[in-house]
C-alpha positions as a Markdown table, in Angstrom:
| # | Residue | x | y | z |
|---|---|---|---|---|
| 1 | Unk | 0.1 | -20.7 | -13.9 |
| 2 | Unk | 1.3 | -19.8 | -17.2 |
| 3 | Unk | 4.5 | -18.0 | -18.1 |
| 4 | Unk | 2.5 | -14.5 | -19.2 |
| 5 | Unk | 0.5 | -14.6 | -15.7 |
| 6 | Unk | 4.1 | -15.4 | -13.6 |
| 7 | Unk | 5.7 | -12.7 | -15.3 |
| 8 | Unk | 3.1 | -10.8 | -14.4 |
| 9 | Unk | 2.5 | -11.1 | -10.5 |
| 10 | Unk | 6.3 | -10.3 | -10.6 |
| 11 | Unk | 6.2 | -6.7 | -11.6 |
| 12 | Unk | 7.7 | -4.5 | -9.8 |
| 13 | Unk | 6.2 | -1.7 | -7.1 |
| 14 | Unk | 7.0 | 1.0 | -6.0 |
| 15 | Unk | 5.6 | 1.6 | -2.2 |
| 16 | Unk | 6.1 | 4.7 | -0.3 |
| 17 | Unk | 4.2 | 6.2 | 3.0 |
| 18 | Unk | 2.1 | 9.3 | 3.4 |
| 19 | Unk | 3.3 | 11.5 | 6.1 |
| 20 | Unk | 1.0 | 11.9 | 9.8 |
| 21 | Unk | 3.7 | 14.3 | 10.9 |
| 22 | Unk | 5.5 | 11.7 | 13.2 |
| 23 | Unk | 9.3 | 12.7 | 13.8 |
| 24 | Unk | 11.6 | 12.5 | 11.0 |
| 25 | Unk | 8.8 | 13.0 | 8.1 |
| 26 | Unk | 9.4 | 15.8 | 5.1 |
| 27 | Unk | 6.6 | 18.4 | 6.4 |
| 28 | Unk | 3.4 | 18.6 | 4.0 |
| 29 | Unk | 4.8 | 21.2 | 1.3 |
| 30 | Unk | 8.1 | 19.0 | 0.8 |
| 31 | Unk | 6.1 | 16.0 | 0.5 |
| 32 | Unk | 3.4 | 17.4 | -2.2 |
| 33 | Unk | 6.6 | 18.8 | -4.1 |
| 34 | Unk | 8.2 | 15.2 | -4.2 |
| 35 | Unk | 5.0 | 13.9 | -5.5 |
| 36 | Unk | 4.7 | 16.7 | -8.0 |
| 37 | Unk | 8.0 | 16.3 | -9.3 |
| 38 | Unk | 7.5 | 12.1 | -9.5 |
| 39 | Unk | 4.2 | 12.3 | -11.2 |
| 40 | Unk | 5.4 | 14.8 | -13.9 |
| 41 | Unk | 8.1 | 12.4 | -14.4 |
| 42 | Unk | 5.8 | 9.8 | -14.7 |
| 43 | Unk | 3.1 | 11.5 | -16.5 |
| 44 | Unk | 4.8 | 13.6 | -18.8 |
| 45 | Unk | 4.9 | 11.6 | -22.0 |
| 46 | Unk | 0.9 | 11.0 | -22.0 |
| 47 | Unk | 0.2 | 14.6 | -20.9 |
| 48 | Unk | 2.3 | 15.9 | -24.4 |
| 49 | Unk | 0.2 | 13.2 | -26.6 |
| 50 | Unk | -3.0 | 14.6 | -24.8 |
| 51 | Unk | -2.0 | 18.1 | -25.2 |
| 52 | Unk | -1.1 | 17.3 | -29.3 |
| 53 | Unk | -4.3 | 15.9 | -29.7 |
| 54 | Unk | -6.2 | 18.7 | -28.3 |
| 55 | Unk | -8.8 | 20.0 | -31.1 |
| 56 | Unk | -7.0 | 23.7 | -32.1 |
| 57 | Unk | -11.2 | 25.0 | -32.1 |
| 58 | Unk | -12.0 | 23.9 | -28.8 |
| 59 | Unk | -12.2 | 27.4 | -28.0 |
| 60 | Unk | -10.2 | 26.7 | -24.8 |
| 61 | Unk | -6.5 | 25.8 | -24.1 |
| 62 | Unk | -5.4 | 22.4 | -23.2 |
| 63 | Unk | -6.3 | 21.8 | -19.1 |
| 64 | Unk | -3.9 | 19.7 | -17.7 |
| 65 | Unk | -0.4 | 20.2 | -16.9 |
| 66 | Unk | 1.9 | 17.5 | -15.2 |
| 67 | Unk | 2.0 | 19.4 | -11.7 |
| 68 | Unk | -1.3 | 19.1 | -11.3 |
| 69 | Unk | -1.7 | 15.4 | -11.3 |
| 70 | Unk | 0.9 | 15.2 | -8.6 |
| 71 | Unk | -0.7 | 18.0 | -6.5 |
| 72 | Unk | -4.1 | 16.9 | -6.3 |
| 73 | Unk | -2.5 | 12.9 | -6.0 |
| 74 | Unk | -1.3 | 14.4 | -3.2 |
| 75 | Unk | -4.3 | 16.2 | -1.4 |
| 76 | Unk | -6.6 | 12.8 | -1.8 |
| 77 | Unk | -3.5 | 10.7 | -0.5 |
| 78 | Unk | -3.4 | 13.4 | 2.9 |
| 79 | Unk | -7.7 | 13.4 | 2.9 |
| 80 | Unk | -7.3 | 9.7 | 3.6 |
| 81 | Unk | -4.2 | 9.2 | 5.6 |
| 82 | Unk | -6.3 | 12.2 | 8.0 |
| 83 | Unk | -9.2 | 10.2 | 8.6 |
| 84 | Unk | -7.2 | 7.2 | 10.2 |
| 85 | Unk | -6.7 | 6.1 | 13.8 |
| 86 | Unk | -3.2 | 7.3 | 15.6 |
| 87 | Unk | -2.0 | 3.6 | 15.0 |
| 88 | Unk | -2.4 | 3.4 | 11.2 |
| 89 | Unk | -0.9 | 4.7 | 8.0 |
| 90 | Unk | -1.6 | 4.9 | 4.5 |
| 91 | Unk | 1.2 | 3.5 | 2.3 |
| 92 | Unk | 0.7 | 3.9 | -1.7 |
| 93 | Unk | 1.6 | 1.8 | -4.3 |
| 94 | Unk | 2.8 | 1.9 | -8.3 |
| 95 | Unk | 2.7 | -1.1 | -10.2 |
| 96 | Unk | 5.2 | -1.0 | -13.4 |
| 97 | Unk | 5.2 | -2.6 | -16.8 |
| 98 | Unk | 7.8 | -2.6 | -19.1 |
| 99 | Unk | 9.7 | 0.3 | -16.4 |
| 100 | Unk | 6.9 | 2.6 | -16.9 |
| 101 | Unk | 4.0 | 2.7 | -14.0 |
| 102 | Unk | 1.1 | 1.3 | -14.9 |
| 103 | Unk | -1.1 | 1.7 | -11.7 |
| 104 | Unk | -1.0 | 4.5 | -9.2 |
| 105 | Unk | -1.3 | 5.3 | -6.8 |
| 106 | Unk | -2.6 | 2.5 | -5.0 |
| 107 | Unk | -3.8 | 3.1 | -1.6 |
| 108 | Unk | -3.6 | 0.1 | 1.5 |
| 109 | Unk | -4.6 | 0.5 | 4.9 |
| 110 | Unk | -1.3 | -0.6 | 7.5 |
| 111 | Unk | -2.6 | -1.0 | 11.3 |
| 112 | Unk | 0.2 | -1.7 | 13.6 |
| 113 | Unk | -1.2 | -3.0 | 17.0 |
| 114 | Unk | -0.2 | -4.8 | 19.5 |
| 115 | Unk | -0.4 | -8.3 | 19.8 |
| 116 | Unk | -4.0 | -10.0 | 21.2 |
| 117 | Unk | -2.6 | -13.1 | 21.9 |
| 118 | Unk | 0.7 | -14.7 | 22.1 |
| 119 | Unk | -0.8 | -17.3 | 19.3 |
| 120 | Unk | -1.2 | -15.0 | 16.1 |
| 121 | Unk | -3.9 | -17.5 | 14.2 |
| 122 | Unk | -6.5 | -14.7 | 15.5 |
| 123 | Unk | -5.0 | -12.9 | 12.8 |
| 124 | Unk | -6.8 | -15.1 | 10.3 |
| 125 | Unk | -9.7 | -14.3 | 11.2 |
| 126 | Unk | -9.6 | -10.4 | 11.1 |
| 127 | Unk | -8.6 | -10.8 | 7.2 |
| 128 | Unk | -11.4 | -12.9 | 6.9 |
| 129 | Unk | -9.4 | -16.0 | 5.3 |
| 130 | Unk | -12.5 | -18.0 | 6.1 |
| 131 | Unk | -14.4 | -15.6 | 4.3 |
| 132 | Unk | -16.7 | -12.5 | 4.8 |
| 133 | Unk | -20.3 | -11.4 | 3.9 |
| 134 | Unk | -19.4 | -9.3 | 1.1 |
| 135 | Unk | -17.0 | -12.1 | -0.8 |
| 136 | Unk | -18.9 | -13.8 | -4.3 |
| 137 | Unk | -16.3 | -16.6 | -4.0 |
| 138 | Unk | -13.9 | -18.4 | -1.5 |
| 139 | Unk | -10.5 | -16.5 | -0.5 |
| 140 | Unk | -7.8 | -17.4 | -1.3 |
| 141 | Unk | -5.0 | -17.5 | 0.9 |
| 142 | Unk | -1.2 | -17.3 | 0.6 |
| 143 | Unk | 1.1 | -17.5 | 3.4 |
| 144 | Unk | 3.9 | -14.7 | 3.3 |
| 145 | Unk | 7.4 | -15.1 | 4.9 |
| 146 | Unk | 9.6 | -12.3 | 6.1 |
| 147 | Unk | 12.8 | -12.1 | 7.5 |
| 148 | Unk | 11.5 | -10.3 | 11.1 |
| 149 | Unk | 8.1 | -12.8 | 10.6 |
| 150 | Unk | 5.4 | -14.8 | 9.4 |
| 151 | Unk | 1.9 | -13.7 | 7.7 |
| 152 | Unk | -0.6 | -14.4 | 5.4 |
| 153 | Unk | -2.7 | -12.6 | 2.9 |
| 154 | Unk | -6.0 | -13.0 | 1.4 |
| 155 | Unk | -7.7 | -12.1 | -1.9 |
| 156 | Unk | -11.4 | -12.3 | -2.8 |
| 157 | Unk | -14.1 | -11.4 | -5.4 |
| 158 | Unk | -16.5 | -9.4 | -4.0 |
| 159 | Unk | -19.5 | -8.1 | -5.1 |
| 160 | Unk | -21.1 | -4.3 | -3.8 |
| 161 | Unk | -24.9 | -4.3 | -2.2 |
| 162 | Unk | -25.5 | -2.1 | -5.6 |
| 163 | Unk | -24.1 | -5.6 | -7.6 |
| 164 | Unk | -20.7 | -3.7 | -8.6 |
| 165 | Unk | -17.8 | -6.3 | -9.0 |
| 166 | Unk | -14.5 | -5.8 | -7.1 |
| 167 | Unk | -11.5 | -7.4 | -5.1 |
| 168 | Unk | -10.3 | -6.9 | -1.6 |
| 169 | Unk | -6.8 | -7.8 | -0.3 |
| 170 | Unk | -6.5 | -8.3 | 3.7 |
| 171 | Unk | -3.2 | -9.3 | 5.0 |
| 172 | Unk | -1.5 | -9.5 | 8.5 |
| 173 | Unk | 2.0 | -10.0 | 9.6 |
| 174 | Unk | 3.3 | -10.5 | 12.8 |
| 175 | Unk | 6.4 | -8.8 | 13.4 |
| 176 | Unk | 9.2 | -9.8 | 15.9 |
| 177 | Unk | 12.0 | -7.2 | 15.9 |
| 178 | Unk | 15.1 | -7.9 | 18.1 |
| 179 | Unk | 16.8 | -5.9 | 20.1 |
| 180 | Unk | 19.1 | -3.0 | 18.8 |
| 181 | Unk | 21.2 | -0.4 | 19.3 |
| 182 | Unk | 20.3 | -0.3 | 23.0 |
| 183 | Unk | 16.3 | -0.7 | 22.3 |
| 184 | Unk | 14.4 | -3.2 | 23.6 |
| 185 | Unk | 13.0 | -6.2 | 21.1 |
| 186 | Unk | 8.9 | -5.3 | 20.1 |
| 187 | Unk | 6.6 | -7.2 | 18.3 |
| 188 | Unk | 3.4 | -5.9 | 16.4 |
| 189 | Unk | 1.0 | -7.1 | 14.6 |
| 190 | Unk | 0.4 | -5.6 | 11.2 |
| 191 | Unk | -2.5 | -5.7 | 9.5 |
| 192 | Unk | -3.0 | -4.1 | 5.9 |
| 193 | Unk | -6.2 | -4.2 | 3.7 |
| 194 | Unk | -7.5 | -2.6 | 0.2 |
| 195 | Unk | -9.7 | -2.8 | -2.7 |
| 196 | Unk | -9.1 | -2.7 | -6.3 |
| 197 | Unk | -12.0 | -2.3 | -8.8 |
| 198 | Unk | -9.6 | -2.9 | -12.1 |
| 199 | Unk | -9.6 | -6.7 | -13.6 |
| 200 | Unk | -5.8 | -5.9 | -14.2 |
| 201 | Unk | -5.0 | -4.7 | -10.9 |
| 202 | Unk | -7.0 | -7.7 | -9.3 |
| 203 | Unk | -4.3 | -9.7 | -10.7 |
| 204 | Unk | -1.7 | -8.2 | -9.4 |
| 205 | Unk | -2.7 | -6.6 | -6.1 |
| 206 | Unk | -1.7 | -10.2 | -4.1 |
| 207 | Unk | 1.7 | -10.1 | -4.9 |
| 208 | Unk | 2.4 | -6.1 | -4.8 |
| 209 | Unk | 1.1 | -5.8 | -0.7 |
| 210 | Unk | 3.3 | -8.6 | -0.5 |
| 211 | Unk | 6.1 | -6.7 | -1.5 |
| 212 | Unk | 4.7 | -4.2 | 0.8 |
| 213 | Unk | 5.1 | -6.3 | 3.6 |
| 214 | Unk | 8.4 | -7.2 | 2.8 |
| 215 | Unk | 9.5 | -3.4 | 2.6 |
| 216 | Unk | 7.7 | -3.4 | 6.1 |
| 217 | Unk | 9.4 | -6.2 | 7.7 |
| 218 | Unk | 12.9 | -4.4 | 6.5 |
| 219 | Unk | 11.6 | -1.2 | 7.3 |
| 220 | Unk | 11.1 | -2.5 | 10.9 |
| 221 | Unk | 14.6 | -4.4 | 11.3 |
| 222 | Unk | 16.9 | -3.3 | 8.3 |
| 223 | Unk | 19.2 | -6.0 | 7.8 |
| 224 | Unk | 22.1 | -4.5 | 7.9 |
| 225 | Unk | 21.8 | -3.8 | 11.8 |
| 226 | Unk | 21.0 | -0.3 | 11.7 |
| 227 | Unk | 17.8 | 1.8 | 13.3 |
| 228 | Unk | 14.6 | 1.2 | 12.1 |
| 229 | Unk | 12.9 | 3.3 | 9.5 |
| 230 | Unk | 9.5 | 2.8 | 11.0 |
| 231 | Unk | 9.9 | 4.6 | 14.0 |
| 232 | Unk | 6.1 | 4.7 | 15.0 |
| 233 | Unk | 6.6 | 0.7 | 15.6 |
| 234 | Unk | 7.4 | 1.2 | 19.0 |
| 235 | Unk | 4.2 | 3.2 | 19.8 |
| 236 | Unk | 1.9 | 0.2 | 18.2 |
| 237 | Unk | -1.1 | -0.5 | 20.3 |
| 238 | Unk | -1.2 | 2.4 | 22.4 |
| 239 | Unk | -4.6 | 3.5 | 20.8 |
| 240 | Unk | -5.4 | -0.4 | 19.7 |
| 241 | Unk | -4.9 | -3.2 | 21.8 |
């Protein structure tokens, strides 16, 4: 792998959940006013050059302010996160270049269920690492580790019934939190899966769910010894077993 391509699987992302309205989530206004407020951020430098170098006889003034990008981000992000099962959540992603976000918002699928079988190989086969009808080429497969477990992850080139080109990204973790602050240890299995339809973002969707799972794993069994952040961990598998 060259330097150019290394330097670039490393970039940094920026991962965050959309809320379900489990305990301990900002309500739906708070939320939509954080994503407002980061996308204007974000934003704000291409909306000025768009708005400079809107024609002055366009006979209509410039239609886009920052807020807006942030507000209807947020409205597709809680579309999608409402048609899921109780046991899964949408997480969204940014990748950045050169500190400035280059992608976003990524969308990818996280299932938390309970374990099938004691021997978590099945897991390979529900992220298709062997391969799946749709894929133009072999997966390839990468195995992740965590500090509260082991996965894998698995990229293809697919190809759409119409012939359209794209990637998909299935991974699976299983997760083995100890016990805690008086909780009993869990384990779940996680799996997470997406799509990307960008050559660029192909390239760097592998290593940005990876850091996903990372943030899960931590998420699940902070390393400093305090609660979890994922409190819905506890519930995986009562709708999915």
């Amino acid at each position: 792998m060259s330097g150019e391509l290394l330097e670039l699987t490393r970039l940094p992302w920026h991962w965050e959940w959309v809320p379900k309205g489990l305990p301990g989530e900002p309500d739906p206004d708070t939320w939509t006013g954080h994503l407002v407020a980061l996308f204007a951020e974000w934003t704000a430098e291409g909306v000025a050059a768009a708005r400079e170098a809107w024609p002055k006889d366009a006979g209509a003034e410039f239609p886009f302010t920052t807020d807006m990008v942030g507000r209807d981000t947020a409205r597709w992000l809680r579309e999608r996160a409402e048609q899921l099962p109780e046991w899964s959540r949408l997480a969204w992603g940014a990748a950045f270049v050169e500190g400035r976000p280059r992608w976003a918002p990524v969308p990818v699928v996280v299932e938390f269920r309970g374990p099938e079988a004691e021997d978590p190989n099945y897991l390979m086969d529900l992220v298709g690492a062997r391969g799946l009808e749709c894929d133009a080429r072999e997966p390839v497969v990468d195995y992740v580790t965590t500090p509260s477990g082991d996965g894998v992850r698995v990229f293809a080139l697919c190809r759409s019934p119409e012939g359209a080109a794209y990637a998909r990204l299935d991974a699976a973790l299983r997760l083995d939190v100890p016990p805690r602050g008086g909780a009993p240890g869990s384990s779940a299995d996680v799996l997470l899966s997406t799509s990307v339809f960008e050559m660029g973002l192909m390239a760097l969707i592998g290593p940005g769910v990876e850091q996903l799972m990372q943030q899960i794993a931590e998420e699940c069994a902070p390393a400093d010894g305090g609660p979890a952040r994922l409190g819905f961990l506890a519930a995986a598998g009562e709708g999915q077993s």
